[in-house]
C-alpha positions as CSV (number, residue, x, y, z in Angstrom):
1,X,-71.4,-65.9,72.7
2,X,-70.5,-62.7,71.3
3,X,-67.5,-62.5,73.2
4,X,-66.0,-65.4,71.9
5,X,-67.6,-64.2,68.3
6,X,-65.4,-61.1,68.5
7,X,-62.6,-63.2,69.5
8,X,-62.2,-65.6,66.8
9,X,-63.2,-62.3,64.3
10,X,-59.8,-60.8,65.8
11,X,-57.8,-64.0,65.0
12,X,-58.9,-63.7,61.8
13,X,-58.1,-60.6,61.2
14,X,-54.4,-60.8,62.6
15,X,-53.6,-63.9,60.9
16,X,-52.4,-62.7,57.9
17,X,-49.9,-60.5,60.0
18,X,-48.2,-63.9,61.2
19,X,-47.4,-65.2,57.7
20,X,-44.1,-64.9,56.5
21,X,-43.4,-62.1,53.7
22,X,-41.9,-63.6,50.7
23,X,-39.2,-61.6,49.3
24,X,-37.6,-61.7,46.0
25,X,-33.4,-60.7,46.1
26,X,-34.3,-57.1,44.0
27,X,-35.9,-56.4,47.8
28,X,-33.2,-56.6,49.2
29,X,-31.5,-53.7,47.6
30,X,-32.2,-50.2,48.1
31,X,-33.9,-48.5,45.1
32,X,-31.6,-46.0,44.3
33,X,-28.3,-48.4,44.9
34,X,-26.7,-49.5,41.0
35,X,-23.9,-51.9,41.0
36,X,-23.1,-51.8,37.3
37,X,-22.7,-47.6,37.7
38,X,-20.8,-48.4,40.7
39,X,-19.0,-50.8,38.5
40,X,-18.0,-48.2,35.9
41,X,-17.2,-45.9,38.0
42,X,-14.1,-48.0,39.3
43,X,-13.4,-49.5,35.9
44,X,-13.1,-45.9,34.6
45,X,-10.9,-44.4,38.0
46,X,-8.1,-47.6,37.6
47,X,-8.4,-48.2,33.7
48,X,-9.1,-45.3,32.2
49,X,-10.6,-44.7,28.7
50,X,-9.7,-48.5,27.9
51,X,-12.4,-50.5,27.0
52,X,-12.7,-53.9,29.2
53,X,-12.5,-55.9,26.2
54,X,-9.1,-54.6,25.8
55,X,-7.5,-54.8,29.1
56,X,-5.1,-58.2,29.0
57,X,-5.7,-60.8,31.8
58,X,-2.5,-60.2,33.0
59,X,-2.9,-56.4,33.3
60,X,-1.2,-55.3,36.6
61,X,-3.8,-53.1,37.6
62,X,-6.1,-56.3,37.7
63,X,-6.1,-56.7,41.5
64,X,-6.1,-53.1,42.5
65,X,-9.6,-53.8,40.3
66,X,-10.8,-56.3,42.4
67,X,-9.6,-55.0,45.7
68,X,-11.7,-52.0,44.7
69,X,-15.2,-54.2,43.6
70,X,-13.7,-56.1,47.1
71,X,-14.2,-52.8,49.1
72,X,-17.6,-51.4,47.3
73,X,-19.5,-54.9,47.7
74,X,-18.6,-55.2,51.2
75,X,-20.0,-51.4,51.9
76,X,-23.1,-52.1,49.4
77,X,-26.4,-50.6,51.5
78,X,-28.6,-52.4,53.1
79,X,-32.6,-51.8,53.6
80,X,-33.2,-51.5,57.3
81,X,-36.5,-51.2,56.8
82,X,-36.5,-55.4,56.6
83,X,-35.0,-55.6,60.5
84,X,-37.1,-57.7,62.2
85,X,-39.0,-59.4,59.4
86,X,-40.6,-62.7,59.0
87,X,-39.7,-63.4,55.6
88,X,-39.6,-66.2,52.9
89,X,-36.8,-66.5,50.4
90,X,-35.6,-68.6,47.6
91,X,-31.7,-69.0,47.1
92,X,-29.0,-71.4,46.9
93,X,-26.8,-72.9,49.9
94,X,-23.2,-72.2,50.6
95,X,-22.7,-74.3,53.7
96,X,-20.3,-72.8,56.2
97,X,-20.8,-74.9,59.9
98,X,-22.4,-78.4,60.0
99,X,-21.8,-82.0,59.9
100,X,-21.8,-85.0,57.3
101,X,-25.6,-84.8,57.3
102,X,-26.8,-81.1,58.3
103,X,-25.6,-78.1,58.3
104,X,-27.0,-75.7,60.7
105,X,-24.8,-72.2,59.1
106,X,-24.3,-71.7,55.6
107,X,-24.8,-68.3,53.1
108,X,-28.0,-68.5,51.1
109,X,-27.4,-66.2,47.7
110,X,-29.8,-65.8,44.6
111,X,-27.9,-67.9,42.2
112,X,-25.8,-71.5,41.9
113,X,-22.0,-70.3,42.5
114,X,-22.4,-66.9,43.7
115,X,-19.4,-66.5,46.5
116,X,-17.3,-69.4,45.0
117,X,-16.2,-67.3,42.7
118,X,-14.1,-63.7,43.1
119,X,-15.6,-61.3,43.9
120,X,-18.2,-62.6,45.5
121,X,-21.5,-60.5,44.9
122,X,-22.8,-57.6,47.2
123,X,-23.1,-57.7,50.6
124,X,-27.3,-56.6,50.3
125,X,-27.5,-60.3,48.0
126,X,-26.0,-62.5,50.8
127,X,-27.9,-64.0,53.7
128,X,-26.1,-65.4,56.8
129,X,-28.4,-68.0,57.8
130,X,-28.5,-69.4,61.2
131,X,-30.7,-72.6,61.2
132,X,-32.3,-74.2,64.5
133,X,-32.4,-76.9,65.3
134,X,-30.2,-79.6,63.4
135,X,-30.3,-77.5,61.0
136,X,-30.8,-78.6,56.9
137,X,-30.5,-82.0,55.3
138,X,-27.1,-81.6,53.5
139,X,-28.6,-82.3,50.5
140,X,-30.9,-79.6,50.3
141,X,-28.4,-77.0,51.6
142,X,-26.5,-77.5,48.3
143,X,-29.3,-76.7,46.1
144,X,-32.1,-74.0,45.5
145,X,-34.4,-74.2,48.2
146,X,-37.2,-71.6,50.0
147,X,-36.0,-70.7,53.5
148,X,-37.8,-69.1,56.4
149,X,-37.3,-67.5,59.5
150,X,-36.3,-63.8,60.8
151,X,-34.3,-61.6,58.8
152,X,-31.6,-58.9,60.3
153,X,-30.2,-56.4,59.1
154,X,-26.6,-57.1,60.1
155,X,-23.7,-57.3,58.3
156,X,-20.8,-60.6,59.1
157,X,-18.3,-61.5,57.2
158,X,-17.6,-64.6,56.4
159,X,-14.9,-66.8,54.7
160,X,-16.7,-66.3,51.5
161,X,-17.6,-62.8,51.5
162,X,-19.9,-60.4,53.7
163,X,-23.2,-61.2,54.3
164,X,-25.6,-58.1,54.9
165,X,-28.2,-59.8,56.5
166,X,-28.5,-62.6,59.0
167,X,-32.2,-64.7,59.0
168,X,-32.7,-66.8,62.3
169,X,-34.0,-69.6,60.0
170,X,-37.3,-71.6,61.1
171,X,-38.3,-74.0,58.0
172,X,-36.3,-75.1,55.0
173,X,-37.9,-76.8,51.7
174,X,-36.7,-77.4,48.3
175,X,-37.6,-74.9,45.8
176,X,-40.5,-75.8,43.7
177,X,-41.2,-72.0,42.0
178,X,-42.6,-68.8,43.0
179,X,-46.0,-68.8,43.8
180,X,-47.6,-65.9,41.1
């Protein structure tokens, strides 16, 4: 009796351990890592002393700009402290690979139109995720939604930028809030 008392006591104890760890994007991003100083830094290097208000849209040093936000997203650091994680994370779905009701690839970034638009953001704030299965119902893959699975650190690039992490998804559900 008391082995199987000890037993279930050890379960117990260990099954807060198997839950996922929900993660919020800011997580994601090494503490001492700025994109706005980073930002600045290349505003000031191709533009000068000109204040961005001031520079014309068709400014010729325009895409030398982006080429250089291009370069320092895709080379943003990454936490590897997160390898190997069980995690739980809201974001929106970019599908990449599926059919005309799942798609089993797509990038999952913290907000509605991130990577349709230039540049796309960071690579520590895109997640490559690799469903199993099927994969997610279309419909939810196009909207906010909570995902879980394994996170990687790994970094792929993709037709809509470069993910920094890869999550082996498990489950899918629409987003209903964060739990506080």
């Amino acid at each position: 009796m008391m082995r199987v008392f000890v037993t279930l006591l050890c379960l117990l104890v260990s099954l807060p351990s198997l839950a996922a760890r929900t993660l919020e994007w800011e997580e994601l991003v090494p503490g001492d890592y700025d994109p706005a100083k980073i930002y600045g830094r290349l505003f000031e290097e191709i533009y000068g002393d000109e204040a961005p208000e001031s520079v014309a849209d068709e400014d010729s040093r325009g895409q030398k700009m982006m080429d250089a936000i291009d370069k320092a997203w895709r080379e943003a650091p990454l936490k590897a402290s997160l390898d190997n994680t069980e995690v739980r994370l809201a974001g929106y779905g970019v599908p990449l690979d599926g059919d005309e009701e799942y798609v089993r690839e797509f990038l999952l970034v913290p907000y509605f139109g991130a990577c349709i638009h230039t540049p796309p953001p960071p690579r520590n704030q895109i997640v490559l995720v690799k469903m199993e299965g099927r994969g997610v119902p279309l419909d939810l893959a196009v909207d906010a939604m909570w995902l879980e699975g394994t996170l990687m650190v790994s970094s792929e690039d993709t037709e809509y930028g470069t993910a920094g992490y890869v999550l082996k998804g498990k489950s899918a559900e629409p987003f209903t809030g964060y739990d506080r």
